[in-house]
C-alpha positions as a printed Julia matrix, in Angstrom:
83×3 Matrix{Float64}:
 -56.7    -7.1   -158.1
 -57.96  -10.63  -156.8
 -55.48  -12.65  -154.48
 -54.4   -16.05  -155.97
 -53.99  -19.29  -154.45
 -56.12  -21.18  -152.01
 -56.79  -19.37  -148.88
 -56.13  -22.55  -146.09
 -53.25  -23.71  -144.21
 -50.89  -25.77  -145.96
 -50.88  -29.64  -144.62
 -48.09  -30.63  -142.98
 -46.12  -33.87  -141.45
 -46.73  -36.96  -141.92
 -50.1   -36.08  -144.42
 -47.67  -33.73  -146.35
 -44.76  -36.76  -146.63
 -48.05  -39.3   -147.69
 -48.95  -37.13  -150.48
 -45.41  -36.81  -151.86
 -44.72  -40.57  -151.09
 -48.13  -41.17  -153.62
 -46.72  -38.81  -156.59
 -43.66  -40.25  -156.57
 -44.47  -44.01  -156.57
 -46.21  -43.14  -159.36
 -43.7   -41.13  -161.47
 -41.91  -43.8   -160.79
 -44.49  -46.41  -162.11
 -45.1   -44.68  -165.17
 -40.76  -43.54  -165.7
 -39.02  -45.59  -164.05
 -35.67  -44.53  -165.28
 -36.89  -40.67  -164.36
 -35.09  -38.04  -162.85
 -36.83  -36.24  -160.44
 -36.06  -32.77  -159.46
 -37.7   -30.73  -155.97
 -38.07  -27.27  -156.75
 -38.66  -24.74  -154.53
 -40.31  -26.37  -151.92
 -40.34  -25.09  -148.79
 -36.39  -25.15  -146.89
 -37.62  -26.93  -143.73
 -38.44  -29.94  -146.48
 -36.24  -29.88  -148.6
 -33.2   -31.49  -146.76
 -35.8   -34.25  -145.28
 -37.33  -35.17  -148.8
 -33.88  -35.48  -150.1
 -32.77  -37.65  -147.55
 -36.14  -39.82  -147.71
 -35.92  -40.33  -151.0
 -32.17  -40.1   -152.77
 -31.19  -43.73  -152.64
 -34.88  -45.12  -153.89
 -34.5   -43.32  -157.08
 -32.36  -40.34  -158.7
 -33.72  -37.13  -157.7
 -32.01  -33.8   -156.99
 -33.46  -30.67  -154.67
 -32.83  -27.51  -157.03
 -32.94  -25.07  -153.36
 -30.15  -27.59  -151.75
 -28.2   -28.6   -154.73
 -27.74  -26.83  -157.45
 -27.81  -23.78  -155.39
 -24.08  -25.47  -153.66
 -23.46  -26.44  -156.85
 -23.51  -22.32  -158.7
 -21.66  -21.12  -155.21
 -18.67  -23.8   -155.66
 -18.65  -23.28  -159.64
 -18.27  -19.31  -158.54
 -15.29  -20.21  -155.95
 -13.47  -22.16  -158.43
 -13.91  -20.01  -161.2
 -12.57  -16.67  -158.94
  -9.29  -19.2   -157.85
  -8.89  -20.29  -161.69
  -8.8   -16.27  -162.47
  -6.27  -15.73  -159.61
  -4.07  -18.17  -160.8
């Protein structure tokens, strides 16, 4: 079985933010009424890229979102049962 992937460290910082800065200036060339959504990056970026980024353009972070978003849906639903 071969391993997959690319066998290097992963950049980081300010390089990492760059790079993410570039793909979304040009999403939001090309759409600019799109919705972005950050999916399964990794947790220590995924509050920080929100925060960079939600009042430039509409965007959502699947792993700090919607994730709050099934656990209050499951609350509500178990008080609506309960009465």
């Amino acid at each position: 079985m071969q391993d997959l992937g690319l066998r290097q460290p992963r950049i980081e910082g300010e390089e990492y933010l760059s790079i993410i800065d570039e793909f979304i200036e040009a999403v939001l060339t090309r759409w600019p009424k799109a919705i972005v959504q950050f999916e399964d990056f990794q947790m220590k970026w995924a509050f920080k890229t929100l925060k960079r980024y939600q009042e430039r353009f509409c965007m959502f972070n699947d792993d700090v979102q919607v994730t709050a978003g099934v656990a209050l849906a499951g609350l509500l639903g178990t008080v609506r049962e309960q009465g």
